[in-house]
C-alpha positions in Angstrom: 11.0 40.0 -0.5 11.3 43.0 1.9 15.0 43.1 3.2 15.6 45.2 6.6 19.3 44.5 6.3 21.3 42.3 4.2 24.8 43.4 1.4 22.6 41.5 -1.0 18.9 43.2 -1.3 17.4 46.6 -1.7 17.1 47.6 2.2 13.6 49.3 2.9 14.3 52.5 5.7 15.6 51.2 9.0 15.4 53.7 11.9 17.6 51.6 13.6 18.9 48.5 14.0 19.7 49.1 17.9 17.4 51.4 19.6 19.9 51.6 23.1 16.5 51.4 25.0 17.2 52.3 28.4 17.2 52.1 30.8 16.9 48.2 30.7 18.9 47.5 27.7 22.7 46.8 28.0 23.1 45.5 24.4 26.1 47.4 22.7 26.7 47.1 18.7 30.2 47.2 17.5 29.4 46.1 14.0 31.9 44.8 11.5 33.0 44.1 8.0 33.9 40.5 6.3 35.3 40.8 3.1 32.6 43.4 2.4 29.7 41.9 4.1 28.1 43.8 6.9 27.5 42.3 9.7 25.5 43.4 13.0 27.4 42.4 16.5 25.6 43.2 19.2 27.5 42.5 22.3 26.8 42.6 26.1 23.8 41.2 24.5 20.3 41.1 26.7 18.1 41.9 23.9 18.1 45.2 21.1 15.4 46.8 19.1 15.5 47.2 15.2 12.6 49.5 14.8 11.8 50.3 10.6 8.6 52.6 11.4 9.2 55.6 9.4 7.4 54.2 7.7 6.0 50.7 8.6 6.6 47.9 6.2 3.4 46.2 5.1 4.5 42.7 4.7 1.1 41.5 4.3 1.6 39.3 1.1 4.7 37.9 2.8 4.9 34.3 4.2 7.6 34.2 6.6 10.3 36.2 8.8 14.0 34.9 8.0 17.3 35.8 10.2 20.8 34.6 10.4 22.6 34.2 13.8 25.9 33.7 15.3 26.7 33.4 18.6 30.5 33.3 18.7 31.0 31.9 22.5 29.9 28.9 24.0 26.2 28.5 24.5 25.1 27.9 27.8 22.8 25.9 28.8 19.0 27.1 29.2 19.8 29.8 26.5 17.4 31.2 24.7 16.9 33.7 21.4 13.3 35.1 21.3 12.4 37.0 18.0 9.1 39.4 18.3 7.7 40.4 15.3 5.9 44.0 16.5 2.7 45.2 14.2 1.9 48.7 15.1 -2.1 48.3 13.8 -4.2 50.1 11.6 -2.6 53.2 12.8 0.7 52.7 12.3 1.4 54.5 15.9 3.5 52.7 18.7 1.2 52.1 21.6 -1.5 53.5 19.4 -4.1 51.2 21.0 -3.8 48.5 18.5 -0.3 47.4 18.7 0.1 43.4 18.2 3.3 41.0 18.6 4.4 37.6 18.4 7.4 36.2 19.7 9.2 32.8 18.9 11.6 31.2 21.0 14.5 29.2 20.1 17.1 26.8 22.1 19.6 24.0 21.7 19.9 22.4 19.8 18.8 25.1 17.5 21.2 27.3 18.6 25.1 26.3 18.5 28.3 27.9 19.0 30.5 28.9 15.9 28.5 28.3 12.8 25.6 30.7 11.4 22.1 29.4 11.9 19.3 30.3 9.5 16.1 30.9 11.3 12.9 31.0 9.5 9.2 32.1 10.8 6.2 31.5 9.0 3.9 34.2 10.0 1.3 31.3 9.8 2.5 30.4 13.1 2.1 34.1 14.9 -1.2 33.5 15.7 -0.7 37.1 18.3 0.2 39.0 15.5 -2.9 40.6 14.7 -2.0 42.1 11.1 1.3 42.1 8.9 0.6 45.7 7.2 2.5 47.8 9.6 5.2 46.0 11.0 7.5 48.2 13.0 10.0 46.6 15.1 11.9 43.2 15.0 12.9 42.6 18.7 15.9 39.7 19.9 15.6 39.0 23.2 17.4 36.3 25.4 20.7 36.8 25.8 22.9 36.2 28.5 25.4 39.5 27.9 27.3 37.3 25.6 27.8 38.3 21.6 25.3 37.7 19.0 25.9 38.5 15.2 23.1 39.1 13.0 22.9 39.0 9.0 20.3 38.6 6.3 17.0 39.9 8.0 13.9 40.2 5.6 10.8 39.3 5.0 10.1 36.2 2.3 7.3 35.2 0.3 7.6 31.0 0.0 
């Protein structure tokens, strides 16, 4: 397992876990605290950047991506959450010529209001994603400025 933030495994180096990418991003994080678990709220939520490239994570024996989610308002309808997985290639250098990605899209009634959702991505099923060795960036995507919490992101071996 290769953790990129969670109370309960080893974290590998995270740059960041929102990169304020302007001038397109409004995502804000105002990250809190429950009972000693650490939990990332991203709010005004279009989509953020967690970028762990110094250095990459080679996740190359690894099976699938997991997340938990929380969106604490209503969902409306049409609402989606896209995850992209982001390989920065042989290189290990953003836009280095050999960058790859995947992204997976999830709806109702995947997502719900008010109760954590465990998401989990078999890289099987990336079929963009060129290579697992340098993975860089874990980008959400989707939402409609409304709050998303985010716990438990790592890599898994099933």
């Amino acid at each position: 397992m290769i953790s990129i933030f969670s109370d309960t495994y080893q974290n590998a180096p995270v740059n960041y876990y929102n990169g304020y990418w302007a001038p397109w991003q409004t995502t804000v994080s105002n990250d809190f605290s429950v009972q000693g678990n650490n939990i990332l709220n991203y709010n005004l939520f279009n989509f953020v950047g967690i970028e762990f490239s110094s250095p990459t994570i080679n996740a190359s024996t690894m099976t699938h991506v997991h997340l938990d989610v929380y969106i604490p308002g209503p969902v409306a309808a049409g609402r989606e959450l896209r995850v992209l997985v982001v390989d920065f290639g042989a290189n290990g250098t953003f836009q280095g010529g050999d960058d790859t990605r995947h992204s997976t899209t999830f709806r109702a009634p995947t997502l719900v209001s008010g109760s954590w959702v465990s998401i989990d991505i078999p890289f099987s099923s990336m079929t963009t994603l060129a290579s697992r060795s340098n993975l860089a960036q874990l980008i959400l995507e989707g939402g409609d400025g409304s709050s998303l919490y985010v716990d438990n992101i790592y890599f898994y071996k099933q």
